[in-house]
C-alpha positions, -999 to 999 in steps of 0.1 A, spaced: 367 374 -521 348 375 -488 308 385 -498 292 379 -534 263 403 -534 258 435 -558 298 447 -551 309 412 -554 295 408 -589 311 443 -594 346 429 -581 342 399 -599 341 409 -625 366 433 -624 391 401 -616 378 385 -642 384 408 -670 416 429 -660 442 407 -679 423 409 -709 425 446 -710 455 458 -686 493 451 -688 496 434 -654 527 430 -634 516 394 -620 488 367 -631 455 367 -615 435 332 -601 403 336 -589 411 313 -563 378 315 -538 347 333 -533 334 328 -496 297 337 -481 278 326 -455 252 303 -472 265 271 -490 239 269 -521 242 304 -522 280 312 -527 283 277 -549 259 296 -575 279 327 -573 312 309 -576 299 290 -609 280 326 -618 310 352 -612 342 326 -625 356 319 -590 374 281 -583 367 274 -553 329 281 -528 336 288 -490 319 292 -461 341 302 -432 357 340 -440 387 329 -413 397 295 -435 400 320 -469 424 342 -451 447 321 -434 451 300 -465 485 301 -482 472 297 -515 459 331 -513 481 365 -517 449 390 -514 418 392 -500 387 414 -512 360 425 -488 329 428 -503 307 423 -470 281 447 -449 302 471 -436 302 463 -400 322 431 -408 351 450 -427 373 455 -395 371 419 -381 385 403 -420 408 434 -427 428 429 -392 424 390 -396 438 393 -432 465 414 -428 475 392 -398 477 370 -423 501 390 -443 472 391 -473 471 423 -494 436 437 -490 413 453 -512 381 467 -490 348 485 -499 341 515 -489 335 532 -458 362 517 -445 348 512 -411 318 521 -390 339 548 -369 371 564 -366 384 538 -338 379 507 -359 392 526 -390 425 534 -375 431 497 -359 427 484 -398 453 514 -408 476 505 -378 472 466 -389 480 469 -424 510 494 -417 527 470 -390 521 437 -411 536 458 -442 504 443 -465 493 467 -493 459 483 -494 432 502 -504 398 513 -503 377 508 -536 364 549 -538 356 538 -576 351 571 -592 389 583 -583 389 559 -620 366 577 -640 386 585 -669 366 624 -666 374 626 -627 409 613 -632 416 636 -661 403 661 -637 425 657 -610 457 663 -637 436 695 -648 436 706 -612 472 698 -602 487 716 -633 469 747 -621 444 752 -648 416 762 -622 441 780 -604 432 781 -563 404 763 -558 374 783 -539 346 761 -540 331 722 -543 296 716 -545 285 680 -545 252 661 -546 248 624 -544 210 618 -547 193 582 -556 159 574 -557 159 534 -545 146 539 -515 118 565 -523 88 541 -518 78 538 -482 70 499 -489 104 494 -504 113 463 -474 145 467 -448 176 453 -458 214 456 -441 217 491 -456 189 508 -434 202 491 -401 224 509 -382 243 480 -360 252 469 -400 258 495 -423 268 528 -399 252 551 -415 223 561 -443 231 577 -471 261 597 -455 283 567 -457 268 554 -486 268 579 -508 287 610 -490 315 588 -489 321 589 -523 317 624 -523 341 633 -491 366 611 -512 362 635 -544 365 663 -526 396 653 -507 412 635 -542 409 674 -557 407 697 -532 423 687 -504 416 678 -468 387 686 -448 390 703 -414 360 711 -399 320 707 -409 285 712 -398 255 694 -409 221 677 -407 206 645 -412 168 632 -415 150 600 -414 118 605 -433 108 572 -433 112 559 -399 96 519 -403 98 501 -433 84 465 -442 106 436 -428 124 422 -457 115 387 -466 137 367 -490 165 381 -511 158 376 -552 188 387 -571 192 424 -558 158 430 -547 141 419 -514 106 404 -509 84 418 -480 78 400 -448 56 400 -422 58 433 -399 75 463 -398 112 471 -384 123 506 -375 147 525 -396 183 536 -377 198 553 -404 194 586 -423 173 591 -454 195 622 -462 227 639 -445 236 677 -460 267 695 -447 290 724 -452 330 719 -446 359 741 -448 390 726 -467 421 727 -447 456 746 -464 473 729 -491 483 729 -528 450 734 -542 429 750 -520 426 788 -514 430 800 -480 391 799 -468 379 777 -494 347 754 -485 325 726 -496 283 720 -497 279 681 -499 242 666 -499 232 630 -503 197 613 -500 185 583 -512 150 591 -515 151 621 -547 125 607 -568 141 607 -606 178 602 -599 192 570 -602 225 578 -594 228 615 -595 269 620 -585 276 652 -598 299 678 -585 315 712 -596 349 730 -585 353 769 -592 390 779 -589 403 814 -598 410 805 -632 381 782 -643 354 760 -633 354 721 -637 316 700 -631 309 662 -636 281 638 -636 282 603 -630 250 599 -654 274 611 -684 301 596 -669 323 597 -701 322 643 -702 339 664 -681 322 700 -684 353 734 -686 349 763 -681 384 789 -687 376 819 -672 407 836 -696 380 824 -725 377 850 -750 348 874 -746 330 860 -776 330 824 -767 323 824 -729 307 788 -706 308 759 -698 328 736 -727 323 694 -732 351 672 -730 347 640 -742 373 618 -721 379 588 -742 410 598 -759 438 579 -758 456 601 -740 426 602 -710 435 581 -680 430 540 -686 410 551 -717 440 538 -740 435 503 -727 399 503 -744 381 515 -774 384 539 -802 374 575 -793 338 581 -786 336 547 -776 322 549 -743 326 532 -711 304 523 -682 305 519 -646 321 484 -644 351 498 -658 361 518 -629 363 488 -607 386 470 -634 408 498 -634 410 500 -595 419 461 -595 448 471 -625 462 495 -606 462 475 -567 477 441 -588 503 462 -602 509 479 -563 510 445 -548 536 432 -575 556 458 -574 557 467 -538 542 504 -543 514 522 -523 476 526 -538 456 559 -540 429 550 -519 445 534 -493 435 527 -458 447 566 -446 426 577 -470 397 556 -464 401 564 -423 401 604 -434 371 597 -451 353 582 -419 366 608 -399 347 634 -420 313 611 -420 319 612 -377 321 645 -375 293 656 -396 272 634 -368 289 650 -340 284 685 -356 245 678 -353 242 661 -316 263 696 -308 243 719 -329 278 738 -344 310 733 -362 332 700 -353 366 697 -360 375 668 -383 403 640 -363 439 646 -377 444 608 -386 483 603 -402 
């Protein structure tokens, strides 16, 4: 694992738990956790259960004790380890966005293709039991053709002006605000359901253009240092986007997608809703276990929206857990992901999201920038 920070102690512990819970097709050793700073990745290695501390991402890769690498780093590193590892011939796990533009996303899809390495992108919720359970709803043709997704991503971390800088508000490190941060997740949901995306317009704003300069890192938090530093990323992105043909989607059909980071209240506010001609589907991430229905063949007397609770057995991964009712949480989705690529790597067989779909995703987030520089609708890049 190259980077130990919030998503590596997600990962980790994903790793760290999945035999316990998952028939796998091959064992898992938490060989080495690498980072830049010595004392700093020795305490997460002890911390997170890892064997081994490293220092230099190029050593990890090329050793041949090691079958796959996981990148956990600021995202304008991904590209450099992905097309180092799979040079390597290591099977790579990567967070998401892929990559900081479409260029760089489609070398790291060209890379893993020619080198024949298996790999995806860690888009998280795909493994919500609710959203999972959704996507079998939708493919049987319970919502019928699907007309319309409305998504909203909204957070709140960022909300106080004094809050200090960090990797995600710099553009040369992360890409992007909250588009790529959160809108990713949603462009990924909407693809996983609906379909592709074709063309969009949107708009993006930086209401807090300087923050404090960040001053030493405690945990997840940063202390404030001395100064200010400009802010080169957006505070919130909004766009519309038309769906192109396919199974699910209705000829015309179209998608609102909003994310901000600075909607005082939500804490992680990922909610969506589908209409379709036969029924309605919408999902929050803050009741992450219920999946709201709505059958629009529902007799007169008993019409709306309807609660399913998704921890039945028979919901996706929910049989490898508890008794019904027995919720889950967020770190489950990112033991389920690593279940699922393990399983993939031993058995030679491809991984929803993989690097295609993680390079569709930053095709969407590009042209929703180009679409505002050119004041009108922008076609999204065919990437195959």
């Amino acid at each position: 694992m190259i980077g130990y920070g919030f998503m590596g102690r997600a990962h980790s512990n994903a790793w760290r738990q999945v035999s316990h819970f998952f028939p796998l097709k091959a064992r898992v050793e938490m060989h080495t956790i690498c980072g830049r700073d010595r004392a700093h990745v020795e305490a997460a290695r002890a911390q997170l259960g890892w064997q081994y501390a490293g220092t230099d991402w190029r050593e990890v890769v090329e050793s041949p004790l090691i079958d796959i690498v996981d990148i956990c780093t600021s995202n304008a590193s991904h590209t450099e380890i992905a097309l180092a590892a799979a040079r390597a011939g290591k099977h790579i796990l990567c967070e998401k966005p892929l990559a900081l533009d479409s260029a760089n996303a489609e070398k790291m899809l060209a890379a893993v293709r020619k080198f024949r390495v298996r790999n995806t992108v860690v888009f998280n919720y795909r493994r919500v039991p609710a959203i999972a359970y959704a996507k079998q709803m939708i493919d049987s043709g319970q919502l019928g053709q699907l007309r319309h997704f409305r998504g909203t991503y909204l957070q709140d971390w960022i909300s106080d002006p004094k809050f200090p800088m960090n990797w995600r508000l710099r553009k040369e490190t992360a890409g992007s605000g909250s588009h790529g941060d959160l809108n990713a997740h949603l462009i990924d949901t909407a693809r996983f359901l609906v379909g592709d995306i074709a063309e969009t317009v949107g708009l993006q704003e930086t209401f807090i253009a300087e923050r404090p300069k960040e001053g030493q890192a405690i945990g997840l938090t940063a202390t404030t240092g001395k100064g200010t530093e400009k802010v080169t990323v957006d505070d919130a992105t909004a766009f519309l986007a038309k769906f192109a043909p396919g199974k699910n989607a209705a000829p015309g059909a179209y998608a609102t997608i909003e994310a901000t980071r600075l909607a005082p209240g939500h804490k992680n506010y990922n909610y969506f809703e589908i209409n379709g001609s036969e029924g309605s589907l919408s999902f929050c991430f803050e009741r992450m276990n219920e999946l709201q229905y709505c059958n629009r063949n529902d007799a007169p007397d008993k019409p709306g929206f309807k609660t399913i609770l998704c921890t039945e057995g028979s919901h996706p991964y929910f049989g490898a857990w508890w008794p019904p009712g027995h919720v889950i949480g967020y770190e489950h989705t990112f033991i389920h992901t690593v279940s699922d690529f393990i399983n993939g790597v031993a058995t030679g067989t491809d991984v929803h999201a993989d690097f295609l779909d993680g390079a569709k995703c930053v095709a969407v987030l590009e042209s929703v920038v180009a679409s505002k520089k050119a004041k009108g609708w922008v076609k999204v890049a065919n990437i195959k």
